[in-house]
N, C-alpha and C positions, 0 to 999 in steps of 0.2 A: 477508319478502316481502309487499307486498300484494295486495289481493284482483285486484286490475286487473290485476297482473304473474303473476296463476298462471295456470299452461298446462292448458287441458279437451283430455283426448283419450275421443274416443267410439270404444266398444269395441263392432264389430260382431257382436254373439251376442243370441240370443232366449233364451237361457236364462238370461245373464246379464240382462236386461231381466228378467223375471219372479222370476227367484230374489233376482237382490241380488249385489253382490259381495263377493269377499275378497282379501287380498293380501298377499305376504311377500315379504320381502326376499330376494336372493340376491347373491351375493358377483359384485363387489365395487359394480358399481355399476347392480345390475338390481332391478327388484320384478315378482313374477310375478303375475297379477291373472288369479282364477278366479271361476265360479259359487259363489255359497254363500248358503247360506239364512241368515239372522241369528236365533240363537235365546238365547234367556235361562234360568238359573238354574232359573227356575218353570216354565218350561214342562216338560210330557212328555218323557223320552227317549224317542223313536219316530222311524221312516223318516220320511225329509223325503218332503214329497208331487212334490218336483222328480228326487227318485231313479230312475235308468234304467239299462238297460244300454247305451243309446246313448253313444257316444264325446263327450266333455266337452273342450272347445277351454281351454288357459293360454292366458294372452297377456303377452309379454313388454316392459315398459316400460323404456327405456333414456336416462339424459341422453346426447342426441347429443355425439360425441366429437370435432372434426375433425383431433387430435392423432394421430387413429391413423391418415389418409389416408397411403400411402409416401410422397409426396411431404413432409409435414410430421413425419413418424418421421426423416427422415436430420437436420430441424433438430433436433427432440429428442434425438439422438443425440451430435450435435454443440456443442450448446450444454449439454448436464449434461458435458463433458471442460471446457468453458469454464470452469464453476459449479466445478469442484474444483478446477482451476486456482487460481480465486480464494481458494477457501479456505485452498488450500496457503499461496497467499501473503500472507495474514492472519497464518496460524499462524507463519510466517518471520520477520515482524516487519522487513520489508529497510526498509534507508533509505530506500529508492528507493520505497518502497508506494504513493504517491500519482501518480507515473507509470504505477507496474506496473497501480494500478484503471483509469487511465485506458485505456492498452492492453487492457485484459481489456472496456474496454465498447465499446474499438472492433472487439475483435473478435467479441462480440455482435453487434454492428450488419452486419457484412462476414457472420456467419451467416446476418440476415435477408435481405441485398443477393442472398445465392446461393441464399435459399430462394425469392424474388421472381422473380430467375432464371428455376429451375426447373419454377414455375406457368407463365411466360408461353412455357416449351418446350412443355412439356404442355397447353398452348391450342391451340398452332400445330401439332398434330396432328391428322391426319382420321379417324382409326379411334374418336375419342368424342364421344360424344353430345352434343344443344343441351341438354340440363339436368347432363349433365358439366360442361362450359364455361361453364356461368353461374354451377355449384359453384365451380371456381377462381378464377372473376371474386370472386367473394364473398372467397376468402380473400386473390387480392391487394390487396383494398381493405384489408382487415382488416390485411394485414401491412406495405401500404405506411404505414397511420398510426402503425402502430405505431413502423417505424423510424423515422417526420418526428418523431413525440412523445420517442421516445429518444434520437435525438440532440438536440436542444432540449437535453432534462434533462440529459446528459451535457456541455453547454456551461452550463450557468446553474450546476449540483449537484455535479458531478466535478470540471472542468476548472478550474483558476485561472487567472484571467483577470488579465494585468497591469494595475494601475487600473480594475480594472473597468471598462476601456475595450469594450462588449461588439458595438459594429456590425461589426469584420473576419469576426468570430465569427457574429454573425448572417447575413451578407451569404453568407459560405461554408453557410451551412444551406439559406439561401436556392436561392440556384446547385445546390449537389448536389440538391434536389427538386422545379425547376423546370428543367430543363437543355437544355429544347427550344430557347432563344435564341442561347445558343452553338452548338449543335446546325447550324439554320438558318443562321447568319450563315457557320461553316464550308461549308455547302454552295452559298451563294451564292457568296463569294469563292474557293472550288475552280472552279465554274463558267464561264460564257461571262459575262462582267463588262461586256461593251457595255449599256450602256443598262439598267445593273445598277438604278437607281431605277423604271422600268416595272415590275418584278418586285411581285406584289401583296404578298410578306410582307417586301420591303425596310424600309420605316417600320415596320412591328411589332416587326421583327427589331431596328434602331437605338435603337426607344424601350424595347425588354425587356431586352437588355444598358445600356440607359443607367441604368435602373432597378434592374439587380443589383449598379450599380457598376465595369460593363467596360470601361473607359474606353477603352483600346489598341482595344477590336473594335469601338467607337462611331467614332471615330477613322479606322479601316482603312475601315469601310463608307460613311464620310462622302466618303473620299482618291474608293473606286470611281465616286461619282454623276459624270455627265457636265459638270451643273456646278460641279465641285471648285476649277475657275478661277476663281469669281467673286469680287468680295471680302466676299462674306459669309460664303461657305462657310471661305474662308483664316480670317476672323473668327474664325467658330466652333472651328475647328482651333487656332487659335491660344489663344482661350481654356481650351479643354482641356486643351492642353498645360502650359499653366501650373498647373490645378488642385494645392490641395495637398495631399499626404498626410502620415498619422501613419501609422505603427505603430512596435511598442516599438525596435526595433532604430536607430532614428531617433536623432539625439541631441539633437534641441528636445523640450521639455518640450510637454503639454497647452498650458499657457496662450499659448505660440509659436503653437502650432500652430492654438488658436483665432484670436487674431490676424491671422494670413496667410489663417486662412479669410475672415473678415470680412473683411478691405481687397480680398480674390478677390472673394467676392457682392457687394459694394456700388459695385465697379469695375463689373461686368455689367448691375448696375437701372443705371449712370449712362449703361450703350449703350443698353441697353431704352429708357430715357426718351429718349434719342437718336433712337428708331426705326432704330438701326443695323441690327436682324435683321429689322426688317417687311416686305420683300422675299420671305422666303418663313417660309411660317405655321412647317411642320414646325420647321426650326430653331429659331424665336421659343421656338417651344413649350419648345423644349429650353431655351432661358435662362431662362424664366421659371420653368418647374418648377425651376433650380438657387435661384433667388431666393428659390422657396417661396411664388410665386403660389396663390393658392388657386383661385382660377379654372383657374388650370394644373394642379392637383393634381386637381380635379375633371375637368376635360376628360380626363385621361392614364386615369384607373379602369379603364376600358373593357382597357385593357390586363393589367389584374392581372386575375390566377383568385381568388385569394384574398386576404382580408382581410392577413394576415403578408408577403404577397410586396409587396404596397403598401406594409406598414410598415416593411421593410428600406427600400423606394429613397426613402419620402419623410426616413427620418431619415439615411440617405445624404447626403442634401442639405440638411436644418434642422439638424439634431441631429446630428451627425459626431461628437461627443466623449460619446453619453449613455453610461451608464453602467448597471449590470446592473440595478440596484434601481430606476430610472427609466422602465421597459421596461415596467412595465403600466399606467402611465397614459398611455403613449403607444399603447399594444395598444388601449384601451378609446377613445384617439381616433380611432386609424384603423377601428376595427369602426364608428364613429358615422359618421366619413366616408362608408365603404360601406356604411352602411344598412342592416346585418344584421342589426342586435343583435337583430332579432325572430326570426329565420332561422340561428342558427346552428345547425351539426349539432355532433354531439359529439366531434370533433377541435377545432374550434372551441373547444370550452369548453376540452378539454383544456390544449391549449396557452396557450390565457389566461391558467386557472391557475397553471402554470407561469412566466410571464410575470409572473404578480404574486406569484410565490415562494409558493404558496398549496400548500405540497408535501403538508399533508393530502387538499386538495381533489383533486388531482393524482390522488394513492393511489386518492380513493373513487372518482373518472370512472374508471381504466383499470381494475378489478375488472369493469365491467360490458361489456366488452369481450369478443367471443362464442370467445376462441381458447383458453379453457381452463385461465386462470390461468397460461401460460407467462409471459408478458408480466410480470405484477405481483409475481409469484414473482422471475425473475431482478434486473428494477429494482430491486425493494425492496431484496433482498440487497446488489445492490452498492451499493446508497446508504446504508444502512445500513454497509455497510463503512469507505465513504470519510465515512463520520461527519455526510452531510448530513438522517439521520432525525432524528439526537439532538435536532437543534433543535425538533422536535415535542414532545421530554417537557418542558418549558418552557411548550408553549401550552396543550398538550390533558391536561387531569385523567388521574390515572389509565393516562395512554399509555407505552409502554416500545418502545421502537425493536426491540428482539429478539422481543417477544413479536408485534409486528406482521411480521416478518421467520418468525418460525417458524409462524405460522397458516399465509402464502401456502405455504411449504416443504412442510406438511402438506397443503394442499389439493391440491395439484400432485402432489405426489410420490402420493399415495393415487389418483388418477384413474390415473397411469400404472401402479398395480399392477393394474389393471384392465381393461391388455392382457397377452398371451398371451408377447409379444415386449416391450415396455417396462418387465416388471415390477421388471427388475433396477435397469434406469436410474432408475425410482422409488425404491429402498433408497437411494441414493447420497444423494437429495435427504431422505429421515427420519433418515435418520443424523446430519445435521444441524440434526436439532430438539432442542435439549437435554432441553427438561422433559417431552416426550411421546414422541419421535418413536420409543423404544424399543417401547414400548408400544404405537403403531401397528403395527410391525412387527410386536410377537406377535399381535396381532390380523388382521391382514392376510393373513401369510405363509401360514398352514392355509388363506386361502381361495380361493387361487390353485389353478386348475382345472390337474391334471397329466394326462396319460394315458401318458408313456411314462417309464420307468426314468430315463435321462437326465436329464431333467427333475425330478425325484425326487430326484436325488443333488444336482442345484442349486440346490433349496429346502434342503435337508436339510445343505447347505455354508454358505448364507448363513445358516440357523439358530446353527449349531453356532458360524460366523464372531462371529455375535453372543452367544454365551451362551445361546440359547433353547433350552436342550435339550430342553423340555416339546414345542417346536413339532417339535423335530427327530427326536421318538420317536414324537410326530402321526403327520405321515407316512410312516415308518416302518411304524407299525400298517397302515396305510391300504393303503401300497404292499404289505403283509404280504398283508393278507386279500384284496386283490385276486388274489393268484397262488394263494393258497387256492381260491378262487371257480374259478379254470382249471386247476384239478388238479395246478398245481406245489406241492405241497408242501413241497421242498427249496429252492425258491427263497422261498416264505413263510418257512420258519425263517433262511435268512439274513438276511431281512428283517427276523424278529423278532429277533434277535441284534443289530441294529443299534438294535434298538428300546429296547433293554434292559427288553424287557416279561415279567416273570418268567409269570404266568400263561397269557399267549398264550405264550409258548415253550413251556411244559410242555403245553398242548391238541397243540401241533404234534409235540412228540417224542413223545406218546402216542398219534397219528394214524400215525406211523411205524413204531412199535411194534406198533400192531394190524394193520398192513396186514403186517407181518412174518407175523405167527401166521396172518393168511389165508394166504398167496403163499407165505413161507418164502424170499420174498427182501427184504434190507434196502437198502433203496435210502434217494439222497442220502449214500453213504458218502463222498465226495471230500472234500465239507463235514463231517464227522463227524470224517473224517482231521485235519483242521485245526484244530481247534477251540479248542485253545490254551486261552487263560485264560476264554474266552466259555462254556466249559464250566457257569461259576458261575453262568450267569444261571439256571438254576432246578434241581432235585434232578431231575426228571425229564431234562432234556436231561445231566448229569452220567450219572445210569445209561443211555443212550442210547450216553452217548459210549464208556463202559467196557463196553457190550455187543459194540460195531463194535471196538472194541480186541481184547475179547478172540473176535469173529471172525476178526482178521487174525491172529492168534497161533496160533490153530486151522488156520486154511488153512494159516497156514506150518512148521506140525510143531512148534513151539514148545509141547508139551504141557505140560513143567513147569510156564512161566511162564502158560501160559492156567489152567493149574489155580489155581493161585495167586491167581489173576484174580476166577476163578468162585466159589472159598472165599471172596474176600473181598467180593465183591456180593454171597452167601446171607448173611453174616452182617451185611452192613447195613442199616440201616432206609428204602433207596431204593427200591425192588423193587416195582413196581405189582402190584398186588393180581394181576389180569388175566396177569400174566406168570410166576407163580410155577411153573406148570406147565412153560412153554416153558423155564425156567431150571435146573429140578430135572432135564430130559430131559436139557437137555445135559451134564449129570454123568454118563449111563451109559456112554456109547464110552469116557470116562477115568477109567472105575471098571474097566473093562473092558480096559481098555490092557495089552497084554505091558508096558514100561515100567511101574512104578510112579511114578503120577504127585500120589495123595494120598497125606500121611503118615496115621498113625494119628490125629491130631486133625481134621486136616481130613475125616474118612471120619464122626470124631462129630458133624462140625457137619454135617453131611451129612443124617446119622441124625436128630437134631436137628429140622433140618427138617421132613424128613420126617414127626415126628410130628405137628407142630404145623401142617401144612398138608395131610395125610392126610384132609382131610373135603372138599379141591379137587375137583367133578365129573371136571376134563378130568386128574386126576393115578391115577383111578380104573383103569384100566386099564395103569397103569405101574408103579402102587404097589408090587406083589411083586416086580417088576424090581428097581428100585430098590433095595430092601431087601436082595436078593439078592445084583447086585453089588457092594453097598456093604457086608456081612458080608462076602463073598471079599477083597475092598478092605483090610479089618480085618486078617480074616488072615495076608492076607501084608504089611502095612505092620508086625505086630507080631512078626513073623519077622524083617523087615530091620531093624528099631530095634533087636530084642534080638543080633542079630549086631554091630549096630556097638557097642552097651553090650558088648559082649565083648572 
């Protein structure tokens, strides 16, 4: 970028003025710009002399977007099914592919046509504002060129053209972006038809269709004039009538067809030198523009809007057989014709380009185009498809048709991760970057702002979709310790379980466990109950889950098997320091049991224990218990073994 083309924005704060500023990036496409003092290396660490306790203003800098207006999300929405569309049909490899792109670009174009629409419904409404309404004006300008520039390319780049015979092709470009002539001429001849030549846009109407090539509507509005009688008018009728046409379906060749054209114009200069039409100007006018008077070509201007709508009807009538590759040196004489060449704007250029098959030139104009890279991004791709980039690694060093196809993919696709609601629709378009666009994604995906659960699980989908399990245990944490933070604790550990975060699991089942020893209730048991093979993510949730076991064992009168339970958590090495007391208590009710519920070993590992954790404060008070029933325990365990050894 140059200096000329960077954007100054002044940041209204007095403390920034004095202090100085700073700034940092925030996902995905913001930088936050605060006060800060600039200090170096050598200087003092000491309080900045700008330190306050007064409230200090961010200020948030954003590339404007207008991709996330609703009205331009439903084309984005619609036009990334297009974009896969195509790719499918790439990957298919049908016979038919070079139809199928052509269809896939006209139904780009019919997206723009409904998104163009859409803006000029949402004009014609009262309830928005005059700087609304000059917002939409902006973007249908922006999107009408874009579809006048698309289909151009889509006729010169896509389409094949039989003999590169390219004016039927032109002439229809022409008509669908100038449509007002047919337009008028219908609502004249629907009309009161008396005295249909008084009408003021009669002759504009006759010379704009004569100009698109409508010959029949030239014809019809000629029959309406009052003097249709006369025989010049019959003349002119008649001439037209005979005009000849090509197209392929024809079965004269070009060179016929040049032929009958020339003995047609040179029959008309032999009336013109006749003065057979000099009775009235308007029709002359019409002979002579067929002859390709230049006088006539300059007299008629005033009629065209544009430099391209001249250049259809004058090669209409000179040039009827030019051919695709002929078409910008005849673009560069009708720009001299009308006098622009100092005045063009940059559709202008665009389509020149274009015109003179300049399909780099083409690339670099529509990049600078203010709607966000949609534009450049879809063209490229599909031209690139239909294989008319390739012709670029030929001219330009160094250039690779893909590598120019996955930057736009990448720029595009990274901007829509950068709504709240588009984010998805961006994945679709990195997906398709081969050499990076994975790599975008991992980067990207953690920075997309979530706040609800929901949202959480569809980052955490398209993560896991891709392989990225690093991003997908990200937010997991993330979504963890937020329910942390709101005192859901049982909803943080499913979260960390999903995380497979061994150490954050274990903080949380040791969070559970202490609140146990406070309250003396264990709560988030439902998830405890379930826990299946997740049990493994750390040593501490594994004794968590064999504790809530062998509580359900307890409730349910299952003493044996809880004994058995509690034997084998005393003699493993899981047992938090913290809990050794609350563990060795609930030994005594089943030390204590009518039912004998330890054998004689399990009453030594008991004992066992017992010594080796005897110097526990909170077991100080339990200690003789313990011992005592766990002696009675002995006793009679060694009674019933030596009865059944009998």
């Amino acid at each position: 970028m140059s200096q000329d083309d960077a954007k100054i924005f002044l940041i209204p704060n007095e403390l920034c003025r004095r202090a100085g500023l700073g700034a940092t990036w925030k996902p995905l496409n913001q930088f936050a710009v605060f006060p800060h003092e600039r200090r170096t290396v050598r200087q003092k660490d000491i309080p900045s002399n700008f330190a306050s306790t007064a409230q200090s203003s961010v200020f948030l800098v954003q590339h404007s977007i207008i991709l996330y207006h609703p009205i331009l999300r439903k084309l984005v929405n619609e036009s990334s099914g297009t974009f896969l569309t195509v790719q499918s049909t790439v990957s298919s490899k049908s016979s038919e592919f070079k139809g199928e792109i052509l269809k896939l670009s006209r139904q780009y174009r019919s997206i723009i046509r409904a998104c163009l629409e859409n803006l000029q419904d949402e004009i014609g409404k009262n309830n928005i504002t005059n700087s609304e309404r000059d917002e939409l004006r902006d973007y249908i300008t922006i999107f009408y060129s874009i579809e006048c520039i698309w289909h151009l390319c889509e006729i010169l780049f896509i389409d094949v053209i039989p003999g590169n015979i390219v004016l039927p092709y032109l002439l229809d470009w022409v008509r669908f972006h100038f449509p007002k002539h047919e337009r008028n001429a219908a609502l004249l001849i629907s009309g009161d038809v008396t005295s249909l030549e008084l009408h003021e846009d009669y002759w504009p109407t006759v010379f704009g269709n004569f100009l698109q090539g409508r010959i029949k509507i030239v014809r019809t509005l000629l029959r309406q004039n009052s003097a249709f009688g006369s025989s010049v008018f019959q003349l002119v009728d008649e001439v037209l009538k005979t005009m000849p046409t090509y197209n392929v379906i024809n079965s004269i060749s070009i060179n016929e067809f040049n032929l009958q054209w020339k003995h047609w114009t040179t029959d008309i200069q032999l009336k013109i030198d006749a003065k057979q039409f000099i009775t009235n100007h308007n029709l002359n006018l019409l002979m002579r523009l067929i002859v390709g008077e230049e006088e006539a070509w300059a007299e008629i201007q005033s009629h065209c809007e544009t430099w391209y709508e001249f250049l259809a009807g004058w090669l209409f009538y000179t040039e009827p057989s030019v051919k695709s590759f002929e078409l910008g040196q005849f673009a560069k004489l009708s720009i001299r014709k009308m006098r622009i060449k100092d005045h063009m704007k940059h559709l202008d250029r665009v389509l020149l380009a274009a015109m003179e098959f300049d399909l780099f030139e083409v690339i670099k104009e529509i990049q600078h185009m203010t709607e966000n890279g949609w534009f450049v991004c879809h063209l490229a791709d599909i031209l690139h498809h239909s294989g008319s980039l390739s012709v670029l690694e030929k001219e330009v060093e160094n250039f690779t048709s893909e590598n120019l196809r996955e930057s736009f993919l990448l720029d595009y696709g990274t901007i829509l991760m950068g709504h709240s609601s588009l984010w998805e629709v961006g994945l679709n378009y990195l997906d398709y970057c081969q050499n990076i666009g994975l790599q975008a994604v991992e980067l990207l995906l953690p920075r997309i702002p979530f706040s609800t659960e929901t949202k959480a699980h569809k980052l955490i989908r398209e993560a896991r979709n891709r392989e990225l399990h690093s991003v997908a245990q990200s937010i997991c944490k993330i979504q963890g310790t937020r329910s942390l933070k709101r005192g859901r604790v049982g909803n943080a550990l499913t979260w960390a379980l999903k995380s497979q975060d061994g150490p954050f699991t274990s903080y949380l089942a040791d969070l559970v466990l202490k609140k146990y020893i406070e309250n003396g209730e264990l709560n988030s048991t439902d998830l405890l109950d379930n826990l299946g093979s997740c049990m493994l993510a750390s040593d501490r949730l594994i004794f968590l889950g064999k504790y809530n076991e062998f509580h359900k064992l307890y409730q349910a009168g299952e003493y044996k098997e809880c004994g058995h339970l509690l034997i084998s958590l005393l003699a493993s090495k899981i047992v938090p320091k913290y809990f050794w007391s609350v563990l060795l208590s609930e030994a005594i009710p089943l030390l204590e049991s009518e039912e004998l519920v330890f054998s004689a070993n399990d009453t030594y590992t008991i004992q066992h224990c017992l010594e080796e954790k005897e110097a526990i404060p909170q077991l100080a008070d339990k200690i003789s218990i313990l011992r005592l029933a766990a002696a009675r325990n002995l006793s009679r365990a060694l009674m019933f073994e030596a009865q059944l050894a009998q």
